[in-house]
ZAMARGU-4260 file (C-alpha; in steps of 0.2 Angstrom, whole numbers, plus 5000, padded with zeros to 4 digits):
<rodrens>
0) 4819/5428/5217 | 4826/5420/5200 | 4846/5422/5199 | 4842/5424/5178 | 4852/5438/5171
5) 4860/5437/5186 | 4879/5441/5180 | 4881/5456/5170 | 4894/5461/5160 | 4907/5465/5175
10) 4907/5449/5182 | 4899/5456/5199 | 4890/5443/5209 | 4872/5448/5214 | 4867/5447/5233
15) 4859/5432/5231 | 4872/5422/5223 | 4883/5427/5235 | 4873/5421/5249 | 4870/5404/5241
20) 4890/5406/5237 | 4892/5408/5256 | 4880/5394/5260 | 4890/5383/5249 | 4907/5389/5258
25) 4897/5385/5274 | 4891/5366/5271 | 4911/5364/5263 | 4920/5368/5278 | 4906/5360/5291
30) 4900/5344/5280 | 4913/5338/5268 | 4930/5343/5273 | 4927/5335/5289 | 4924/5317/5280
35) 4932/5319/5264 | 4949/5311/5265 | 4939/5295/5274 | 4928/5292/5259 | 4939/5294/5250
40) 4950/5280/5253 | 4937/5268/5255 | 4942/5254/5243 | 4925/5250/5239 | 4920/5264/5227
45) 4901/5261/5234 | 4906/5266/5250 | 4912/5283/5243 | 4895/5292/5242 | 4887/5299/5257
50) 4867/5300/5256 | 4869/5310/5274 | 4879/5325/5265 | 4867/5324/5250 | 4851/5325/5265
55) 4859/5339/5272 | 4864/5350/5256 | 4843/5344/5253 | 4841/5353/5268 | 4849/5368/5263
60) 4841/5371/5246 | 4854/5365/5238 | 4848/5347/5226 | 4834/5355/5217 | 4844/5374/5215
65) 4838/5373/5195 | 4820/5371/5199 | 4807/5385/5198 | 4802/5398/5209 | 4785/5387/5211
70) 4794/5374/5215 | 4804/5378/5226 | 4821/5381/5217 | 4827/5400/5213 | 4828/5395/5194
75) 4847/5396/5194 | 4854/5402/5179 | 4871/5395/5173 | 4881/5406/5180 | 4874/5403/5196
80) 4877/5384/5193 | 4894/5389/5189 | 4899/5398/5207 | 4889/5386/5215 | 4899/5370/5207
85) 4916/5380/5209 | 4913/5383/5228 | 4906/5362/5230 | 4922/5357/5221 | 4934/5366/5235
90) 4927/5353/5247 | 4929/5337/5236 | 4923/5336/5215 | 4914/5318/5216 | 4902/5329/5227
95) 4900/5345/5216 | 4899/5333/5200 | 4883/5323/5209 | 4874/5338/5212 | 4880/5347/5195
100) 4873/5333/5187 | 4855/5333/5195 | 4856/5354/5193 | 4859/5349/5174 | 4845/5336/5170
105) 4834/5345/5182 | 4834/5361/5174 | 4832/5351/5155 | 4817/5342/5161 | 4812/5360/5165
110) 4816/5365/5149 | 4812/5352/5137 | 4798/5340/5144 | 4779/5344/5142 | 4768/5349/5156
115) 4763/5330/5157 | 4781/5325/5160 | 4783/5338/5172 | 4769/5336/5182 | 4773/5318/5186
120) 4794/5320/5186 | 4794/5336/5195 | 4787/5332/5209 | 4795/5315/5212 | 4811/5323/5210
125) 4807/5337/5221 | 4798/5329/5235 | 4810/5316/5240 | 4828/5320/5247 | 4835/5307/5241
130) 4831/5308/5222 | 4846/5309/5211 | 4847/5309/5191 | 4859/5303/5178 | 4860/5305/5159
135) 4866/5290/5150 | 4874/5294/5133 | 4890/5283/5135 | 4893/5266/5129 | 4906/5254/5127
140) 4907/5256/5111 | 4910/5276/5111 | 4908/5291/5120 | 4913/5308/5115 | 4913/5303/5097
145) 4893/5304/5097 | 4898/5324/5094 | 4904/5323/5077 | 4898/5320/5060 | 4898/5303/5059
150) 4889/5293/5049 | 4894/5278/5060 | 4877/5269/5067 | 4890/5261/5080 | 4894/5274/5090
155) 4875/5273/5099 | 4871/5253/5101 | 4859/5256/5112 | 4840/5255/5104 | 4822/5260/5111
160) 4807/5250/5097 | 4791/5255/5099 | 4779/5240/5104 | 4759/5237/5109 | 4761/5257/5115
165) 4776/5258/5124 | 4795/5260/5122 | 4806/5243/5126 | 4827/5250/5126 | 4839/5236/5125
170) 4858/5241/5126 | 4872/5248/5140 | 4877/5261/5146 | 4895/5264/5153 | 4905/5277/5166
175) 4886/5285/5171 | 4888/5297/5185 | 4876/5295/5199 | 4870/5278/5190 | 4866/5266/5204
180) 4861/5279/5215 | 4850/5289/5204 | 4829/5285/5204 | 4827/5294/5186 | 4838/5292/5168
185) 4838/5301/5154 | 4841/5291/5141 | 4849/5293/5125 | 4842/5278/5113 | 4843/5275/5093
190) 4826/5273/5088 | 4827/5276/5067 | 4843/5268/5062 | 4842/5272/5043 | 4836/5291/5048
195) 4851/5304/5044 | 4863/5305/5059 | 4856/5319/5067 | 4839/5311/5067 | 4841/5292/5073
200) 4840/5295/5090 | 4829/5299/5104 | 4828/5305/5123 | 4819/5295/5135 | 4814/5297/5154
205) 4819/5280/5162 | 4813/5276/5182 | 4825/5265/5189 | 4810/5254/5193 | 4806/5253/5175
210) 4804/5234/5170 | 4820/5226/5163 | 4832/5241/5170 | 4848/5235/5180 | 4863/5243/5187
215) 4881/5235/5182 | 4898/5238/5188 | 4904/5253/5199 | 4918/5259/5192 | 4932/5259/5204
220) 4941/5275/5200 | 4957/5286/5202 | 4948/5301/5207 | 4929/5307/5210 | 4928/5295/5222
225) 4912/5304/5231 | 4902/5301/5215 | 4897/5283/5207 | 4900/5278/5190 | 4894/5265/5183
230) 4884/5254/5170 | 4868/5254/5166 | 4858/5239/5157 | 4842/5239/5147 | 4835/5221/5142
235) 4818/5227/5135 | 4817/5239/5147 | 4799/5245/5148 | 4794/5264/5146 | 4778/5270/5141
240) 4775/5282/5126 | 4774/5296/5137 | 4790/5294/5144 | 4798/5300/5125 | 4806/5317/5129
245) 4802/5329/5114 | 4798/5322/5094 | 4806/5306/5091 | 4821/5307/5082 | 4827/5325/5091
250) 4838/5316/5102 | 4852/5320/5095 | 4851/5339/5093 | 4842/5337/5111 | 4859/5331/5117
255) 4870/5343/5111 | 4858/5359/5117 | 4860/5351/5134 | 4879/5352/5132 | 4879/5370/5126
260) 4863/5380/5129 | 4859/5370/5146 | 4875/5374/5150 | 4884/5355/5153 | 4903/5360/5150
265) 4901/5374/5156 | 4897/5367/5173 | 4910/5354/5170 | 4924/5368/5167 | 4917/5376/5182
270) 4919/5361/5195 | 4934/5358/5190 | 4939/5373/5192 | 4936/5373/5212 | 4946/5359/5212
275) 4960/5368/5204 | 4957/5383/5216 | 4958/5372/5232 | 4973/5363/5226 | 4983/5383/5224
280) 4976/5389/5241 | 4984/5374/5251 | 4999/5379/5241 | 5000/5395/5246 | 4996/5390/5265
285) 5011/5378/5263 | 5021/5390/5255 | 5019/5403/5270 | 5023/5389/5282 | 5038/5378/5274
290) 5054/5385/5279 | 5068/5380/5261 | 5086/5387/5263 | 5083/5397/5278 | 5069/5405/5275
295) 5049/5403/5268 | 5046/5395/5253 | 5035/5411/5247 | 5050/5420/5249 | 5059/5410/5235
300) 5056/5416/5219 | 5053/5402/5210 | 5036/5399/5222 | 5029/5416/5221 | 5033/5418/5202
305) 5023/5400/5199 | 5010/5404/5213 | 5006/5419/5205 | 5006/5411/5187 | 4992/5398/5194
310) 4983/5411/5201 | 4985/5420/5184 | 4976/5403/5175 | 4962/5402/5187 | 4955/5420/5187
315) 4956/5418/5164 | 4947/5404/5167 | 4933/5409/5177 | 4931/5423/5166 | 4930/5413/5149
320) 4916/5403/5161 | 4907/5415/5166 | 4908/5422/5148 | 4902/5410/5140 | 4888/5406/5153
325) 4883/5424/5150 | 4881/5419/5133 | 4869/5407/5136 | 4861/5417/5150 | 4858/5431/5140
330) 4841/5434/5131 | 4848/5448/5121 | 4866/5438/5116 | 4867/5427/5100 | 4872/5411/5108
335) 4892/5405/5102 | 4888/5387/5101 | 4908/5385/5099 | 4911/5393/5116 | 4904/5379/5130
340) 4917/5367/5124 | 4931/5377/5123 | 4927/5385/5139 | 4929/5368/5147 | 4943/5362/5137
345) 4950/5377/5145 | 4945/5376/5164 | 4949/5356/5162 | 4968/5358/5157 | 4972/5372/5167
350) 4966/5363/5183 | 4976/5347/5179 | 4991/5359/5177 | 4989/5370/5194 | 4986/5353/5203
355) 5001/5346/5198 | 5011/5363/5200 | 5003/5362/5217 | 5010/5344/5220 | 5026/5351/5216
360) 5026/5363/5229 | 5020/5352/5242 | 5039/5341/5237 | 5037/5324/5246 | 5021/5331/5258
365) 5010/5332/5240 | 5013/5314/5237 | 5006/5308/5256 | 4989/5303/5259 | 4990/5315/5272
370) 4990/5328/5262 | 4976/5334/5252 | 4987/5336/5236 | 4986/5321/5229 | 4968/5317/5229
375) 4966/5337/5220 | 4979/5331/5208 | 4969/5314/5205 | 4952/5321/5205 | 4957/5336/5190
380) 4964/5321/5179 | 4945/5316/5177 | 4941/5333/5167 | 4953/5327/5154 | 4939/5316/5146
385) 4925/5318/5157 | 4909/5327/5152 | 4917/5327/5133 | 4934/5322/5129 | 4945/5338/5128
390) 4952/5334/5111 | 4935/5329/5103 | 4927/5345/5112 | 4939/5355/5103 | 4936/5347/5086
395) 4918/5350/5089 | 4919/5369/5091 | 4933/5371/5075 | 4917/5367/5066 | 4908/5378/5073
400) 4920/5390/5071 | 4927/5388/5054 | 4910/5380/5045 | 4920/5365/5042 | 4911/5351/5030
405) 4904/5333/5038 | 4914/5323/5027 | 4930/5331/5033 | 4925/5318/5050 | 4923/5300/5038
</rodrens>
């Protein structure tokens, strides 16, 4: 059964995302929690990612959620991303971001490739357990920046050139999550560099066989430490023709529909927000346990006023996810283009904020590798930039908003 139109406007959870919720909850608190703390203190960030938890959510259904009924997915909407990415994140956000990631690019290649593409991608994504995707937009010479009006041709180095019928991409690409572990790319490549901004570039699907294609660094990182980021190299990298997803030049208004209409902050927003929820439910455990001037810390009101005042953040920002995920969702709705990325602005900074609220109340504890504050606290710091840097994010959507002009951004 397909979870589209799942969410109405109440907010009620249907039957079947509850019981792909509870699935979730299950495979947390048996698979992940039990291993979490260890890999994540593996000083070698390779070490970090576990193919057996990525078998086992396989296993469950829960890699190729975005996929078609006939193909074995339940077609998940966004809002059933979104509680699915939420309930991941409790058990550790390197995690929920893989597999947000593969629901994302999964469900474009859905959307945007042709039946060819499809029938050779599909099935080599679904048939193997271990087949995990990656979008590479990031270089080292920008990132978030590709968002605005710029009529800057540095912010995308990397190029694709058509040659003797197929596609040769030279360039890098930096901070890529899943890269390394990932078998299939989507690619984001200038192909027209004298085109206008919005037509220079082009999407690609890249194998990680593909001739030319190498995997860099792996990025040895503060939090996220269950996920792999890294960089990926193209030295005439060899794709054929057929791998060009959509017209050429339509990469970059392909790039930013997968950031609003295919719901990417809006899934960002929504892992982060389950990292954020974790971190105030330890609180409040410790809080009911933790005797402070003779009697429990919940007792104090100074805890229950800021418990209370986190819980306050989380539930607003769940509902201005789902809100805007029913926006996209929604046949009926015209889509806000200006809501995704301040959703995820949203969802970002408050988790940053209830994590460290939650170190606080943990006092000394929070600060101990014991203690599962502090990893909460370092993994919500990667949603300050990740998936769109907040700041830029918000300059985006004030465009949108207020029908500000291009050269505003030179």
């Amino acid at each position: 059964m397909s979870t589209h139109n799942g969410l109405v406007q109440h907010f009620r959870l249907t039957e079947q995302q509850i019981m792909l919720r509870d699935t979730v909850r299950k495979f947390v608190k048996e698979e992940i929690v039990p291993v979490r703390a260890e890999l994540d203190r593996e000083p070698d960030p390779k070490k970090g990612f576990s193919w057996e938890l990525l078998r086992k959510a396989d296993k469950l259904g829960l890699r190729t959620l975005a996929l078609g009924e006939e193909d074995g997915g339940v077609e998940a909407d966004i809002i059933t991303r979104c509680v699915m990415g939420e309930e991941m994140a409790t058990g550790d956000l390197g995690f929920a971001v893989c597999l947000d990631q593969i629901w994302k690019i999964s469900g474009a290649i859905v959307k945007l490739c042709n039946e060819e593409q499809k029938k050779r991608f599909i099935p080599m994504f679904r048939d193997d357990p271990e087949c995990v995707l990656s979008i590479c937009i990031t270089e080292p010479s920008g990132g978030s920046n590709y968002m605005l009006p710029m009529e800057r041709k540095e912010t995308i180095q990397t190029r694709a050139r058509f040659e003797n019928g197929n596609w040769l991409l030279n360039g890098s690409k930096v901070f890529i999550s899943n890269a390394g572990l990932s078998k299939l790319y989507l690619v984001f490549a200038m192909t027209d560099p004298e085109a206008d901004f919005y037509h220079r570039f082009s999407v690609f699907l890249v194998p990680s066989s593909s001739p030319g294609f190498s995997i860099g660094k792996t990025e040895n990182k503060m939090g996220q430490r269950l996920v792999w980021n890294s960089t990926v190299n193209f030295d005439d990298c060899t794709i054929p023709a057929s791998n060009l997803v959509g017209k050429r030049g339509d990469g970059m208004p392909g790039v930013l529909k997968f950031l609003a209409e295919e719901g990417s902050n809006i899934q960002a927003g929504a892992t982060v927000l389950g990292t954020a929820r974790a971190a105030y439910e330890a609180a409040v455990e410790h809080a009911k346990q933790r005797f402070i001037g003779g009697k429990l810390m919940i007792h104090h009101q100074l805890t229950h006023h800021k418990l209370a005042s986190m819980k306050m953040r989380l539930d607003a920002a769940r509902a201005y996810l789902y809100r805007a995920a029913l926006n996209i969702d929604d046949p009926e709705e015209e889509t806000d283009f200006s809501m995704p990325p301040m959703a995820k602005v949203f969802a970002a900074e408050m988790a940053f904020d209830v994590a460290k609220e939650a170190l606080e109340i943990f006092g000394a504890y929070g600060y101990m590798k014991d203690a599962p504050m502090e990893k909460y606290f370092r993994d919500a710091a990667s949603f300050l930039h990740s998936d769109g840097v907040n700041d830029v994010l918000l300059l985006r959507a004030a465009r949108l908003l207020y029908d500000l002009p291009a050269e505003m951004y030179q």
